[in-house]
C-alpha positions as CSV (number, residue, x, y, z in Angstrom):
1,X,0.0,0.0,0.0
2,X,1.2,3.3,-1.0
3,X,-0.7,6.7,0.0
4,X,1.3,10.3,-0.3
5,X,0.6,11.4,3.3
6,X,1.5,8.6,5.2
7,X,4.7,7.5,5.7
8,X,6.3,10.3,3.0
9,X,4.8,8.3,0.4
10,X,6.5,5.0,1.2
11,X,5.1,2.1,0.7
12,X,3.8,-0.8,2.9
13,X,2.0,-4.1,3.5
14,X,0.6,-5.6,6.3
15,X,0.7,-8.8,5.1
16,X,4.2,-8.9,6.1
17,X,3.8,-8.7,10.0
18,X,0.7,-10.5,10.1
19,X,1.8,-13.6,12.0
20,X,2.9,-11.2,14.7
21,X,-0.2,-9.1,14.3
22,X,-2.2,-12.4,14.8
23,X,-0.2,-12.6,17.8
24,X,0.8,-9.4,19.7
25,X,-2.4,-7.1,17.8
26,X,-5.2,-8.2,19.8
27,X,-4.9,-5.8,23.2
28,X,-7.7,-3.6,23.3
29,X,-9.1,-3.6,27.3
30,X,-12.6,-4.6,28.3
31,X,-13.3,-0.9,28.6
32,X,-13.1,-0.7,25.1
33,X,-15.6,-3.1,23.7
34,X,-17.9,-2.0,26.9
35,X,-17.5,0.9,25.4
36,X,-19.0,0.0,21.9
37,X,-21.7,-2.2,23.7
38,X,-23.1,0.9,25.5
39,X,-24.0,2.4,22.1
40,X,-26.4,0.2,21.5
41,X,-23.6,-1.1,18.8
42,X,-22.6,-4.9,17.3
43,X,-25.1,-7.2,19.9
44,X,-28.0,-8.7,19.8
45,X,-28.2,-10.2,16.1
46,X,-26.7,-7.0,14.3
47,X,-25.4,-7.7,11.3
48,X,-22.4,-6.0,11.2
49,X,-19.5,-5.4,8.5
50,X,-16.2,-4.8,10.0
51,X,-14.0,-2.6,7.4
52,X,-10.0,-3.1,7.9
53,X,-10.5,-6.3,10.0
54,X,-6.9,-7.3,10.2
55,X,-7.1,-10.6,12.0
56,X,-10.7,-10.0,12.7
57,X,-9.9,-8.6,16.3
58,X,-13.2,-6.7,16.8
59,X,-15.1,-9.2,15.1
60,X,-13.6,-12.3,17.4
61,X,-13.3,-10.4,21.2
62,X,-17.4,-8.9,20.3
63,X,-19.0,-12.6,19.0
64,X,-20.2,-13.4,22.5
65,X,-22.2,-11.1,22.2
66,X,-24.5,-12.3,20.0
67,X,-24.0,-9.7,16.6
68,X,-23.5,-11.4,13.0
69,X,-19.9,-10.4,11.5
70,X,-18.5,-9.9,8.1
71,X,-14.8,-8.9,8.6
72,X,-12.9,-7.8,5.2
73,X,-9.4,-6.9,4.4
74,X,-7.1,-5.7,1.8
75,X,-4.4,-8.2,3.3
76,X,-4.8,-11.6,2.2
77,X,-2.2,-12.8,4.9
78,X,-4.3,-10.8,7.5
79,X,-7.7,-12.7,6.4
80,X,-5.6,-15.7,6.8
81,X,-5.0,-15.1,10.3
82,X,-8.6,-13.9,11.1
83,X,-10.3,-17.2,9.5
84,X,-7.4,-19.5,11.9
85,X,-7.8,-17.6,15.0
86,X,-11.9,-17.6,14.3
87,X,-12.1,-21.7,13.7
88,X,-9.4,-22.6,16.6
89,X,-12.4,-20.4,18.5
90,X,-15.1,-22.0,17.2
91,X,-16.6,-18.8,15.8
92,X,-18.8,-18.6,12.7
93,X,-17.4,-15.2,11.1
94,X,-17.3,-14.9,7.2
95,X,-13.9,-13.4,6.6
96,X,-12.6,-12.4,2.8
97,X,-10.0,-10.0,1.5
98,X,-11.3,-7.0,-0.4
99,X,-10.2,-3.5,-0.7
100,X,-12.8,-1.5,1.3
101,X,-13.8,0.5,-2.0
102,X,-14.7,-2.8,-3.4
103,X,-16.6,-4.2,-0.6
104,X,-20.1,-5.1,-2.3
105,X,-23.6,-5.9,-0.3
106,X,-27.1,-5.2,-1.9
107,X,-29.0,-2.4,-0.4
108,X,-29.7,-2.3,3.6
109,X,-27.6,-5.2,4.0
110,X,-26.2,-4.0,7.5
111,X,-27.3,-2.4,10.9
112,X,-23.6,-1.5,11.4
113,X,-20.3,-1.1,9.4
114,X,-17.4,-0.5,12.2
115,X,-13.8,0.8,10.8
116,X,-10.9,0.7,13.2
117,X,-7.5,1.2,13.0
118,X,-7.7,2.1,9.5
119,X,-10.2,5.4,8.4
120,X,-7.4,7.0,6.7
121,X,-6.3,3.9,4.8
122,X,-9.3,4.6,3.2
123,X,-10.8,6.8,0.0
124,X,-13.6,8.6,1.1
125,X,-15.3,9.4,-1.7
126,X,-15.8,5.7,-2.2
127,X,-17.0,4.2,1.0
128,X,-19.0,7.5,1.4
129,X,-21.6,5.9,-1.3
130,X,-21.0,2.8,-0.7
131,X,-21.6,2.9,3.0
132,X,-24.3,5.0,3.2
133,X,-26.0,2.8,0.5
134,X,-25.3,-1.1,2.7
135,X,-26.7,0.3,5.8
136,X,-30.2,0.0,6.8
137,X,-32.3,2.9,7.5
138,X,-30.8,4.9,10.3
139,X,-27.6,2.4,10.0
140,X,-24.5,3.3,11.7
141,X,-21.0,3.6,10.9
142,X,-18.4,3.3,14.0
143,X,-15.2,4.9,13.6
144,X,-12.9,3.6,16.3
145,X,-9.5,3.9,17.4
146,X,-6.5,3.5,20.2
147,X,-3.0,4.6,20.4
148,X,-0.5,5.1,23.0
149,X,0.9,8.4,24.2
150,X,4.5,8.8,23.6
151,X,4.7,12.3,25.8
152,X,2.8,10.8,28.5
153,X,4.4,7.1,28.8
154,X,8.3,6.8,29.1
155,X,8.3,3.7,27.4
156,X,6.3,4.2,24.7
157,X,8.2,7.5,23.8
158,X,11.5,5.4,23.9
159,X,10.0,2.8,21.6
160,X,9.2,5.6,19.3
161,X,12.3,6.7,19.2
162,X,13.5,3.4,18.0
163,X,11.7,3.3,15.2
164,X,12.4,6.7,14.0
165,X,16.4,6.1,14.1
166,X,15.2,2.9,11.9
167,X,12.3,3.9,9.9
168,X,12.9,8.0,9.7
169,X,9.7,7.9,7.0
170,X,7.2,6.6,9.4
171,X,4.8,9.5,10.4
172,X,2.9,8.2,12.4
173,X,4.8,9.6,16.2
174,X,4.1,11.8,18.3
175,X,0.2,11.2,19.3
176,X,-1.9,12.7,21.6
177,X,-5.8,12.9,22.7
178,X,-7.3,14.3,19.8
179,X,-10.5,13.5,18.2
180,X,-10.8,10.2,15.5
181,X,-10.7,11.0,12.3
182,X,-13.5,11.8,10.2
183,X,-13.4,12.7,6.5
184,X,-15.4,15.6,5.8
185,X,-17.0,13.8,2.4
186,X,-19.0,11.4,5.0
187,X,-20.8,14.2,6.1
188,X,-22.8,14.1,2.7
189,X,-24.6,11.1,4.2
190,X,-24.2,10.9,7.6
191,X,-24.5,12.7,10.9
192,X,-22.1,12.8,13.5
193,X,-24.0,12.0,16.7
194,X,-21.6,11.4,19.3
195,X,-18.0,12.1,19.9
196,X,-15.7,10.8,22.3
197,X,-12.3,10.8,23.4
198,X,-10.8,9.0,26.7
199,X,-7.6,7.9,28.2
200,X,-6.9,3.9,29.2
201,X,-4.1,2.3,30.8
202,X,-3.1,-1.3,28.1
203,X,-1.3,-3.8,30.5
204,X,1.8,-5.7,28.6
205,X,4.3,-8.1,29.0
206,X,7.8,-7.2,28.1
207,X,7.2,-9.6,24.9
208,X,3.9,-8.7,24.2
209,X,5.2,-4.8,24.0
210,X,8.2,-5.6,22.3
211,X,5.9,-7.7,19.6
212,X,3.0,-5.0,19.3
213,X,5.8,-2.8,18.0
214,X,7.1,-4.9,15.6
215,X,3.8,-5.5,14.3
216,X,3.1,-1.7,13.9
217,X,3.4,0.0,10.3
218,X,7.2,2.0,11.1
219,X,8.5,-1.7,11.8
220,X,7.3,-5.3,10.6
221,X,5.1,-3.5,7.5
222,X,7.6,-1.4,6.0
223,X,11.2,-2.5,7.3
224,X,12.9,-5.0,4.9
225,X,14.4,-7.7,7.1
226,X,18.0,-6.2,7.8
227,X,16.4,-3.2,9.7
228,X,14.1,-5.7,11.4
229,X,16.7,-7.6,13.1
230,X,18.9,-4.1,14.0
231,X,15.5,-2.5,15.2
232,X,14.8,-6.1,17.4
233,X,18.0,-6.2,18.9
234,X,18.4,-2.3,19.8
235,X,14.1,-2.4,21.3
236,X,14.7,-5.6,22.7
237,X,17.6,-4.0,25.2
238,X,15.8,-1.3,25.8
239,X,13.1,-3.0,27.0
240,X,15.3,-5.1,29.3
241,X,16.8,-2.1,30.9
242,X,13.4,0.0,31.3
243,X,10.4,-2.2,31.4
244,X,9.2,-4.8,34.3
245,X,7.8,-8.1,33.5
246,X,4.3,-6.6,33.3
247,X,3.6,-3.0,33.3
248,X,0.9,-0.6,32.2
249,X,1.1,1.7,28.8
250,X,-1.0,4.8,28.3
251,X,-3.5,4.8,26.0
252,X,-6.8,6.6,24.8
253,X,-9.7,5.4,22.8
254,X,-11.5,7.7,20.2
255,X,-14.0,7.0,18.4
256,X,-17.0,8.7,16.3
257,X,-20.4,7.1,16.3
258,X,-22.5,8.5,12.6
259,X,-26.1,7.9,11.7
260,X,-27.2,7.8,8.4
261,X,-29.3,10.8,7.1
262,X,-32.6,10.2,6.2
């Protein structure tokens, strides 16, 4: 995947880091699917279509609670891990790989269509249509997301650094609370109704931290393997000399709940 404003215009894939994605990816806290459940969102036989799935992390920790997924992705090494990790689970979720522009359903197919981790991934002008035109009448689409907070958390910020004296084109440092993003061409068809922004504390083990890195876009989707193995070796220490066995990372969820106008 290539896109001018992320990453400098670098390229990337996310099918290269998705065995570690399938294994170090899946770290939202409770909060943060209670969260979803207390809009009303993805229970209760919704049928919801989960944009950017990945390894089907939203889809898989939100089955229990009785919506119907779909789960796409561009990544056909990412749908690969969603479909194992689903069946080991015993977890009926139809999983394919599609570009999100090329996602097809017949009219009001869905009561929801979430997109996490991946808006901006996205062209707007497409899923704007597209969206608007698989939801059912007063459907809703769930923008969500969750970083850490490099000026807040030590370790994080270290971390960061890391990748930056590896991967100098990744732009995606230096967050902080701000609201999700919402691209002002969905506002053709749909409402924003609520708005919400809120720190969380993400407890890791030295290996799971080390892995979530790795399996971030700066690292395992855009370094070629000689700058993996110097960026392991140099995190790795670090983490030996700073982090505990377990230990908290600071965090925040954001997220944008739309309605479809009527």
């Amino acid at each position: 995947m290539q896109i001018s404003d992320i990453d400098y215009g670098n390229s990337f894939d996310w099918g290269n880091t998705s065995k570690d994605y399938a294994k170090y990816r899946d770290i939202y806290p409770e909060e943060f699917y209670q969260k979803i459940l207390s809009l009303g969102l993805c229970k209760d036989g919704q049928k919801v279509l989960d944009i950017g799935t990945g390894t089907g992390v939203l889809p898989r920790n939100m089955y229990k609670y009785g919506a119907k997924w779909i789960g796409t992705d561009i990544s056909e090494n990412q749908i690969e891990q969603a479909k194992r990790l689903a069946a080991e689970s015993g977890m009926d979720i139809d999983f394919y790989a599609s570009p999100a522009e090329q996602v097809d359903y017949p009219d009001n197919t869905f009561d929801v269509i979430t997109v996490c981790q991946c808006i901006w991934y996205l062209d707007p002008k497409v899923i704007n249509e597209k969206f608007a035109r698989m939801l059912k009448p007063d459907g809703k689409l769930l923008i969500l997301y969750m970083g850490w907070l490099p000026y807040e958390d030590r370790l994080a910020g270290k971390s960061e650094e890391i990748i930056l004296k590896h991967n100098p084109n990744w732009s995606s440092y230096g967050d902080t609370i701000h609201p999700v993003f919402v691209p002002d061409e969905l506002l053709d068809n749909f409402n924003i109704i609520k708005r919400e922004e809120f720190p969380m504390e993400v407890t890791f083990t030295r290996d799971g931290w080390h892995g979530r890195m790795r399996a971030c876009r700066g690292v395992g989707a855009a370094m070629n393997e000689e700058q993996i193995k110097a960026w392991d070796e140099e995190h790795w220490n670090m983490m030996l000399e700073n982090a505990p066995d377990i230990f908290p990372v600071k965090h925040y969820m954001s997220y944008a709940e739309l309605q479809l106008k009527k």
